[in-house]
Steps between C-alpha positions, in 0.01 A plus 500: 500500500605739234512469089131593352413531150892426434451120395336565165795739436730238552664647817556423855244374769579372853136294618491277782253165510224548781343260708232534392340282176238312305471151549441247227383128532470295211504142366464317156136420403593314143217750319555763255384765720642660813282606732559790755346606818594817676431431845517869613247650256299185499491462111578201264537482170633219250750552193455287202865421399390438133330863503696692785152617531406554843147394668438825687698879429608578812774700485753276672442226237690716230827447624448148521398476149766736377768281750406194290552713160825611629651181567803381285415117561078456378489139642332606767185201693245619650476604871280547810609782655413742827662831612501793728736682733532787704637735261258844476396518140517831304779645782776513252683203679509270173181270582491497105828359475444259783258352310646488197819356641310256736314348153817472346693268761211322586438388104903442493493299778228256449550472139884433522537804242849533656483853369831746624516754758529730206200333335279506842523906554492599075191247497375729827571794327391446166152389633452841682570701199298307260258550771532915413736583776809644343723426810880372559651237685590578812127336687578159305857468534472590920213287519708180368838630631384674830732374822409546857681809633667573205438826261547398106703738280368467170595572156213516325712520174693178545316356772806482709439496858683552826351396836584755767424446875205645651644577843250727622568466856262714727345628149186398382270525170135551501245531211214746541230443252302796362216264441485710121417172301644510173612283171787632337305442151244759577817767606737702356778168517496421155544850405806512673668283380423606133617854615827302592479316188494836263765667696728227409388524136594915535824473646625229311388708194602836579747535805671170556532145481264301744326183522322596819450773726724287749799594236478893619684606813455792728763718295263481167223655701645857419499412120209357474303784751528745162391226260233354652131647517454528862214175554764284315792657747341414821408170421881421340641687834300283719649198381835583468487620852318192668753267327783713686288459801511173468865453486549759805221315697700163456773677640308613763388152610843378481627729769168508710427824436131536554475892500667498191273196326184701639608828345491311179207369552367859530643590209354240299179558586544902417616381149172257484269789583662780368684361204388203369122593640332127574444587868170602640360752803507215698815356476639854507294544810680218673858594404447847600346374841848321641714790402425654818570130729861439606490159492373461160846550273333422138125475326455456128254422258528086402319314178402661201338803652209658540361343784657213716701519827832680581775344646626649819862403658424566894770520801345249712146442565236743285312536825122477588439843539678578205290267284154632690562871390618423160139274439311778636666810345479281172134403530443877567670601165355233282250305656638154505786320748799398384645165593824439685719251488879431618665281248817244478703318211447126446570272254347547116328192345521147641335162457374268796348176422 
């Protein structure tokens, strides 16, 4: 709902779990090689478990090599495996982590690795940034920890979390995807977070004592305004304000109040764009579009940026005609639909046998 780019700076996000996935099916096949089939893209491709060389280099492969590198427990048999889903890919709605989190409990599960819950989401993690994704841990933990209509406060420092309702009564959310395909290795992401990274270095240096940006509070903004090169102030002011947004918007959940929760939501995404700059013409595009709707309360930006959907929190139904001017003003402007979708919490990982 609301916390971007505030994970790796050890701060505050509040996700939800959607319903919708990737689906793994697997079994034991007493080899030394697992062998994967993505039923979607119609590709397969076997992993040597002596090597963790992979037959073919299809992209998706990589985090299941770099999954198996992760893992605290190596005593891992080989395994026939086959998965797919419903979750767009390149939307900035954490197919990445889906898969990297699906590999995980799968191998835990048939291998009675008996890893933790802690174990399960670092393992998650660890694999996506080895992968070159500098990223926190707010997709991993929500994916393992995700309830049906419940919101998770997270700590991203001490990975406490708080489940808060997600009475939305007459509200709904809906994802529209820009249909701007993108992989956060080929964006600005990583840069980001090294900005975020060098800041910290600065301040703890030269102005005050910080382990993370999540240590400043809104107050230190007027110190650090005069001390700061300007790049380096926007980025530090975007953070410190989202994690306040955060906060607020948990408030604003608690007492129902939507109007507040989508004002946030507006803000946010004015801090992505104008601040922290990982949105795109598109995405602004979108944002800019439901200002001017009443029933619409909130848009943002959601993912790492620069493509992806936004997230939209709607009074009631979006509306057909609504959703038929929006495609066609949009194709208009940049040649391509976008992709709706309403969307509803569920349930994070689970096994079936």
């Amino acid at each position: 709902m609301i916390g971007e780019h505030t994970d790796y700076n050890e701060g505050f996000v509040l996700p939800f779990a959607l319903e919708k996935g990737i689906w793994f099916a697997g079994s034991i096949n007493n080899t030394s090689v697992i062998s994967i089939k993505a039923k979607d893209a119609d590709e397969y491709t076997e992993i040597d478990l002596d090597t963790l060389q992979s037959q073919n280099d299809y992209s998706w492969a990589k985090y299941f090599i770099q999954v198996l590198l992760a893992l605290p427990n190596k005593n891992i048999r080989g395994v026939e495996i086959c998965f797919g889903g419903n979750l767009p890919i390149g939307a900035g709605i954490s197919s990445s982590s889906a898969i990297a989190c699906g590999f995980t409990y799968l191998l835990d599960k048939l291998n009675s690795l008996m890893l933790s819950p802690k174990e399960l989401v670092d393992t998650a993690v660890l694999a996506e940034q080895n992968h070159g994704v500098k990223g926190g841990i707010m997709d991993q933990f929500c994916i393992f920890n995700g309830k049906k209509d419940k919101a998770i406060l997270l700590d991203c420092r001490t990975d406490a979390a708080e489940l808060l309702p997600l009475e939305l009564k007459n509200h709904k959310f809906y994802l529209i995807n820009t249909n701007v395909k993108h992989h956060l290795l080929d964006t600005d992401y990583n840069n980001r977070r090294k900005q975020c990274d060098l800041a910290v270095s600065y301040i703890n240096q030269y102005i005050k004592p910080i382990s993370a940006l999540r240590d400043l509070q809104i107050t230190d903004l007027i110190e650090l305004q005069s001390k700061l090169d300007d790049d380096v102030f926007r980025i530090v002011s975007y953070v410190v304000q989202e994690n306040n947004r955060v906060l607020l918007a948990k408030e604003a959940l608690t007492n129902h109040n939507f109007t507040w929760l989508g004002t946030l939501m507006y803000e946010s995404h004015d801090g992505l764009s104008q601040m922290y700059r990982v949105s795109c013409d598109e995405l602004d595009w979108l944002v800019n579009y439901t200002f001017n709707h009443d029933h619409i309360l909130g848009a943002r930006m959601m993912g790492g940026g620069f493509g992806g959907c936004t997230i939209n929190l709607v009074n009631g139904d979006l509306g057909e005609n609504f959703q038929e001017k929006l495609k066609s003003l949009y194709f208009k402007e940049f040649g391509k639909l976008p992709d709706i979708f309403e969307i509803s919490s569920a349930d994070g990982i689970l096994a079936m046998n």
